[in-house]
C-alpha positions in Angstrom: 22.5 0.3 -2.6 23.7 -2.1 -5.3 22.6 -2.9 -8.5 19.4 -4.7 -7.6 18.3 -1.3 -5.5 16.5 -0.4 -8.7 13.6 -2.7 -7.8 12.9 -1.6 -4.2 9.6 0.3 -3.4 9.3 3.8 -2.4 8.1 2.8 1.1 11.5 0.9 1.3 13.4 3.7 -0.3 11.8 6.6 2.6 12.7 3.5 5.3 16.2 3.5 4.0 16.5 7.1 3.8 15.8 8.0 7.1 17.0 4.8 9.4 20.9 5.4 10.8 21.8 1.4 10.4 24.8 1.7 13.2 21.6 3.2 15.7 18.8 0.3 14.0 22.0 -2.3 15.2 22.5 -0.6 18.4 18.9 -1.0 19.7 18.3 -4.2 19.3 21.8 -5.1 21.3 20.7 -2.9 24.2 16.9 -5.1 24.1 19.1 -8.4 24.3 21.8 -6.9 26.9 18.4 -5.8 28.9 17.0 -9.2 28.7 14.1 -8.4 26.5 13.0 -10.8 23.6 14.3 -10.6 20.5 14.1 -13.5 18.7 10.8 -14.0 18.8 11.0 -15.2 14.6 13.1 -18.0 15.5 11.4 -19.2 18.1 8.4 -19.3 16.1 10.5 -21.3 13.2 12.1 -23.7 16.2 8.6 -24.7 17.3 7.0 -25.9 13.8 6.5 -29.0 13.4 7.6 -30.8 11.4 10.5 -28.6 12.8 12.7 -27.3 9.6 16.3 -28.2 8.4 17.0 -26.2 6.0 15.6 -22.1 6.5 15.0 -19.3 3.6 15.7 -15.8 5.2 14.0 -14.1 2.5 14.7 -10.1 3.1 17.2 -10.8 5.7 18.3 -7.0 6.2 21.3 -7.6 8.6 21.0 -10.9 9.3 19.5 -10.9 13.2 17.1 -13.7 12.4 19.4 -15.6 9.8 22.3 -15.7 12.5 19.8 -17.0 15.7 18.9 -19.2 13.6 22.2 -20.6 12.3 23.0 -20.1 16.7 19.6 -23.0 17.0 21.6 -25.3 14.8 19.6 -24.5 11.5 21.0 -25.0 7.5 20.0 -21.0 6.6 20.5 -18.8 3.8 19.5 -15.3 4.2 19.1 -12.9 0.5 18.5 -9.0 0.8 18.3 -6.8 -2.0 20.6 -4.3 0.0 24.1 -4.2 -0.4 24.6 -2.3 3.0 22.3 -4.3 5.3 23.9 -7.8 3.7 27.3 -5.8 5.1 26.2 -6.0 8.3 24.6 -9.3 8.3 28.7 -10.4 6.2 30.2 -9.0 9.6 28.6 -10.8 11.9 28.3 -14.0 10.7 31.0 -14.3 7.7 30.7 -17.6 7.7 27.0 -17.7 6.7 26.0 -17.6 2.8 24.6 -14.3 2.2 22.6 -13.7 -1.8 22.0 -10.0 -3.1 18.9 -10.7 -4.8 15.3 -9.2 -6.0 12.9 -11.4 -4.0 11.2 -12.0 -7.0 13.2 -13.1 -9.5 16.6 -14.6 -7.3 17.5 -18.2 -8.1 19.4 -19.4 -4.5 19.6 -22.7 -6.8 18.4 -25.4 -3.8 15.2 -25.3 -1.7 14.4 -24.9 1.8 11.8 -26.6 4.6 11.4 -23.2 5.1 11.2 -19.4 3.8 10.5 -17.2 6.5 9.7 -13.4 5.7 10.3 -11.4 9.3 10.1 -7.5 9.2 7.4 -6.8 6.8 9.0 -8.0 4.2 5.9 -8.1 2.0 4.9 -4.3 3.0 7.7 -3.4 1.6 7.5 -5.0 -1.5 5.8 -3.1 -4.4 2.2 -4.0 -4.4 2.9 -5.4 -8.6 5.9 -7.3 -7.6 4.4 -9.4 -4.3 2.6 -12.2 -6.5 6.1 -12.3 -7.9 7.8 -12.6 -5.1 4.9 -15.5 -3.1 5.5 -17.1 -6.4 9.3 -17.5 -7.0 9.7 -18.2 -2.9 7.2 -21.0 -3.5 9.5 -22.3 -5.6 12.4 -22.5 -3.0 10.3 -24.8 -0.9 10.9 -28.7 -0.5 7.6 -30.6 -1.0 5.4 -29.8 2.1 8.0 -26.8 3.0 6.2 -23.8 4.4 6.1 -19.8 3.5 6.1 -17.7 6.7 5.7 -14.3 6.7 5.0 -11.4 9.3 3.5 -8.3 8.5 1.6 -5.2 9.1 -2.2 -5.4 7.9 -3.1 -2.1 6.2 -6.6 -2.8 4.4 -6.7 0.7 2.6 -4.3 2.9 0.4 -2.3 2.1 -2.7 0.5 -0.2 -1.2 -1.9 -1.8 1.5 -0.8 -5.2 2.8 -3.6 -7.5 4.0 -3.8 -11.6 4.6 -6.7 -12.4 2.1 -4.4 -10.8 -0.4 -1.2 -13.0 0.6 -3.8 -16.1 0.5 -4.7 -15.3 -3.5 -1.2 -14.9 -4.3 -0.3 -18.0 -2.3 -3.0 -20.1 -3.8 -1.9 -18.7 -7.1 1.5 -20.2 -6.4 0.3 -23.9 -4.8 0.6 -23.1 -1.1 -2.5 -23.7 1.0 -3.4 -21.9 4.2 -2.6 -23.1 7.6 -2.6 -21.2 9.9 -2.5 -17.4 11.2 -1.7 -15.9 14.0 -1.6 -12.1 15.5 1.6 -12.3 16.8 4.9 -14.4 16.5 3.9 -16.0 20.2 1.1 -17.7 18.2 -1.5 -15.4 19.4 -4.8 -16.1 18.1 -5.4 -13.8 15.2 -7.7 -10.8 16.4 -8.0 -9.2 12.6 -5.8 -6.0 14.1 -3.1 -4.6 12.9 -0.4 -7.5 12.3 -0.3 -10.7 11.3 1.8 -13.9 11.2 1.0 -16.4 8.6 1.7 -19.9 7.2 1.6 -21.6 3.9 2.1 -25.1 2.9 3.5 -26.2 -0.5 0.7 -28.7 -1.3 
């Protein structure tokens, strides 16, 4: 990891430890070459309405949803924290502007229709630096711009992730609820054990 590899969380730091990135790569091209779904995240983005322009990967990792998306025809950044995953994402789409940047403090210096946080982002964020992080991608947003994020809903334990907690943060930064879903096929949300939620910059 690179310089800005100081600030990740130790949930992160265990993930990175004990993934094999070539294997993590190699999975999700045998699901596509199999026909499964994959891009479930950009669907979800192509479908919004007002449908976006301009798209905030925020914790790209290697750049799977940031490239689809750039495939769909969309103006996308993608920003990671991790010099190796950002590698990855460089290789497959060098053409694509790709930021190394904490979350919450990176200035991408223009703002999006969209920021979209795939991957449990969040969850992976330490707990103190999340209201950080809502905040400064609220600031990416174009008026009425939207913060998307996916993640795991763990109600109890230190570093814990659940919605009501994203919808303080969110409020705290000037986005208002609209919707929330259980999975990225717009499921109805069933208060399990993910969740998919959108905010609007008021």
């Amino acid at each position: 990891m690179g310089e800005a590899g100081r600030h990740v969380s130790d949930r992160w730091a265990r993930w990175r430890q004990g993934v094999d990135l070539d294997d993590y790569e190699g999975r999700w091209a045998a699901m596509a070459a199999a026909g499964e779904a994959t891009h479930g995240e950009a669907d979800f983005v192509d479908t919004l309405a007002p449908r976006p322009t301009a798209v905030l990967d925020a914790g790209c990792g290697t750049g799977r949803l940031a490239v689809e998306l750039d495939r769909r025809g969309f103006d996308v950044v993608g920003v990671d924290l991790d010099d190796d995953l950002l590698a990855y994402a460089r290789r497959k789409a060098p053409g694509l502007a790709w930021v190394p940047g904490d979350l919450a403090t990176v200035d991408v210096g223009r703002t999006f229709d969209a920021v979209v946080l795939a991957g449990n982002v969040l969850v992976f964020c330490r707990p103190p630096d999340r209201p950080a992080v809502v905040a400064n991608l609220a600031r990416h947003l174009a008026p009425g711009g939207v913060l998307v994020a996916g993640n795991s809903v763990e109600p109890a334990g230190a570093d814990a992730f659940h919605p009501e907690q994203l919808d303080r943060q969110a409020a705290t930064a000037g986005l208002v609820p609209v919707a929330r879903y259980s999975t990225w096929s717009r499921e109805p949300d069933d208060g399990g054990g993910y969740v998919v939620t959108v905010h609007r910059l008021a």
